[in-house]
VEXNU-310148 format. One record per residue (C-alpha): x, y, z; residue in three letters. Coordinates in Angstrom, 2 decimals, padded with zeros to 5 digits, always signed. Example, Ala and Ser with C-alpha at 12.3 -4.5 7.8 and 13.67 -1.06 7.14 Angstrom:
2
{atom {+012.30, -004.50, +007.80}, "ALA"} {atom {+013.67, -001.06, +007.14}, "SER"} 
% end
This chain:
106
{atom {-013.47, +023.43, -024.57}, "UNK"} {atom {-012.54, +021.28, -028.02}, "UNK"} {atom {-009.15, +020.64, -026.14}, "UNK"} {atom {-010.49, +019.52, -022.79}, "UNK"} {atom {-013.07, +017.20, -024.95}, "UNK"} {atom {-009.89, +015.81, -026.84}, "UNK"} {atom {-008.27, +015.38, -024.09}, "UNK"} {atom {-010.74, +013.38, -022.20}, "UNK"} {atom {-010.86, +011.32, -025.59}, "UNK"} {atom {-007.25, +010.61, -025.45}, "UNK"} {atom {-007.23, +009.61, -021.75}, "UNK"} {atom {-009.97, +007.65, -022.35}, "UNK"} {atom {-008.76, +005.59, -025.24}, "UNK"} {atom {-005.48, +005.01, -023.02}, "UNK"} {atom {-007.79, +003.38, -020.02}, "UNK"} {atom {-009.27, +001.38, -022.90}, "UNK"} {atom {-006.30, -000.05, -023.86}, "UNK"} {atom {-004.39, -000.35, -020.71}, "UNK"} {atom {-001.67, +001.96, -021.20}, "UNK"} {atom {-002.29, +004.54, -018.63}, "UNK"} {atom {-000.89, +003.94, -014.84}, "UNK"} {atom {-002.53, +006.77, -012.34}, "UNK"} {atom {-000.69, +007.79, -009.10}, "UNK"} {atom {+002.61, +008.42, -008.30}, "UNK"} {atom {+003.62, +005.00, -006.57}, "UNK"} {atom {+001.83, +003.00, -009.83}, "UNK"} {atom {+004.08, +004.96, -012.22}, "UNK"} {atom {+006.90, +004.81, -010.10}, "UNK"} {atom {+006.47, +000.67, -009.98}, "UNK"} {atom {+005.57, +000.29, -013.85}, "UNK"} {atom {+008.16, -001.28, -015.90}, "UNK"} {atom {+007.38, -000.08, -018.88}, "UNK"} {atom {+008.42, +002.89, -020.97}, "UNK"} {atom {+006.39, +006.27, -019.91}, "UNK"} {atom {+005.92, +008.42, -022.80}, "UNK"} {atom {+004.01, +011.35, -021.06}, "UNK"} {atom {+002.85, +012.81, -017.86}, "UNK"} {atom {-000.45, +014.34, -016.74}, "UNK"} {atom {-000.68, +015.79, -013.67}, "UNK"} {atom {-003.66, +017.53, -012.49}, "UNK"} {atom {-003.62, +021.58, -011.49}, "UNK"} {atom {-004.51, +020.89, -008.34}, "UNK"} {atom {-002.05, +018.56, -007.39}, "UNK"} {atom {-000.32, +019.33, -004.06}, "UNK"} {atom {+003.17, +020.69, -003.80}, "UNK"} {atom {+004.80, +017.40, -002.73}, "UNK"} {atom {+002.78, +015.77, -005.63}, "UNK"} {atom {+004.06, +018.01, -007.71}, "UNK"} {atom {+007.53, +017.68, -006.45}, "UNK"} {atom {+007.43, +013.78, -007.53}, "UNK"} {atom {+006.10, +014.91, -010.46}, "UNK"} {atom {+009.21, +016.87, -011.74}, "UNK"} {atom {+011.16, +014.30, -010.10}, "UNK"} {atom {+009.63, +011.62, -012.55}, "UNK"} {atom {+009.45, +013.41, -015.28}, "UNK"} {atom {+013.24, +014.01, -015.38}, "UNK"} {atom {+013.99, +010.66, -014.21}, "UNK"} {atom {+011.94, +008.82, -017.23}, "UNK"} {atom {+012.79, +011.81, -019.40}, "UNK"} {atom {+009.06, +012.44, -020.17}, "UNK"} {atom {+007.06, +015.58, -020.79}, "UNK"} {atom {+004.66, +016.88, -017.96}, "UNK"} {atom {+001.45, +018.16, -018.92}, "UNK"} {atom {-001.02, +020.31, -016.59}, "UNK"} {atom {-004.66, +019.68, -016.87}, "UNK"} {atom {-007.59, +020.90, -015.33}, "UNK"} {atom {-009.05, +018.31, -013.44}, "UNK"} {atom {-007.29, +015.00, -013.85}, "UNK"} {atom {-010.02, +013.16, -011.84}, "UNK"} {atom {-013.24, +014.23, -013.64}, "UNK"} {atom {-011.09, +013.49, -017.04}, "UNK"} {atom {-010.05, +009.55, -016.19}, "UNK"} {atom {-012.99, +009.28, -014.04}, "UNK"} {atom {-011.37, +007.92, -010.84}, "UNK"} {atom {-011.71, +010.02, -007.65}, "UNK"} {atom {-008.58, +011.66, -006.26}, "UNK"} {atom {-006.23, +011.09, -009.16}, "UNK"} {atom {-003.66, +013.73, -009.33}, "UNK"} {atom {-001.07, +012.35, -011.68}, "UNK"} {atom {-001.00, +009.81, -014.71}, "UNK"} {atom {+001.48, +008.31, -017.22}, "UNK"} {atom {+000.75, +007.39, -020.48}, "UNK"} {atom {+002.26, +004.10, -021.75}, "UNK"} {atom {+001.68, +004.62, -025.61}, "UNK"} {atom {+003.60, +006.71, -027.81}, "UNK"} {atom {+001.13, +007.96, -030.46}, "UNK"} {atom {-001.31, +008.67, -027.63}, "UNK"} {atom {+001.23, +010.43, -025.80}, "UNK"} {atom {+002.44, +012.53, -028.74}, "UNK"} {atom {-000.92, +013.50, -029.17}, "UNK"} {atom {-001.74, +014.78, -025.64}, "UNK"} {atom {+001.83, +016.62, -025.90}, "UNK"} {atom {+000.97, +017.87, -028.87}, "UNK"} {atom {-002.80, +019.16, -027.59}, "UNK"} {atom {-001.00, +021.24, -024.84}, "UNK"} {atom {+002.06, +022.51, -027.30}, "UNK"} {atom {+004.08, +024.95, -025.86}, "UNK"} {atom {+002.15, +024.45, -021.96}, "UNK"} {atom {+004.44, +020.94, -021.87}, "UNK"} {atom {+006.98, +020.94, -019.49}, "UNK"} {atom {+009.81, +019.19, -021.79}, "UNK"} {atom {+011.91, +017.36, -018.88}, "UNK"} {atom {+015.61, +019.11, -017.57}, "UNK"} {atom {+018.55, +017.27, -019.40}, "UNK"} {atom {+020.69, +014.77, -017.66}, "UNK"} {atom {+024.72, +015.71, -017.53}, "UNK"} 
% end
């Protein structure tokens, strides 16, 4: 429960500062630098096909939460990228070992 409440801290001070995008297409058309991904449990499979895809295209871990929706309070969202590095290394670092680190380019 301490997690989930940190979590929904660290989300929340993302939205705050404007360095969150939520759905696939808005992450897919940021230009910035995505440190992390959250993607929500319930996600569906193509969801979490572009989710994988993403991750190892921006080389970014993908986190699973419980959910995403109640957590950034916006209805339907299944995925979200954090733009900020310290916030991102924190979320990563909430979930620890549960992080999917992304596959390694060749």
């Amino acid at each position: 429960m301490q997690e989930r409440s940190k979590l929904r801290t660290y989300l929340g001070f993302s939205i705050r500062a404007g360095k969150i995008a939520m759905g696939v297409n808005a992450i897919e058309c940021t230009r910035k630098r995505v440190y992390a991904l959250v993607m929500c449990s319930s996600a569906a499979k193509n969801t979490r096909k572009d989710a994988e895809k993403l991750r190892d295209r921006l080389q970014a871990p993908l986190c699973v939460a419980d959910d995403l929706a109640e957590l950034v309070n916006k209805e339907n969202c299944k995925l979200c990228a954090l733009l900020d590095r310290s916030l991102a290394s924190a979320v990563v670092a909430l979930f620890g070992r549960e992080a999917i680190a992304p596959q390694r380019r060749t």
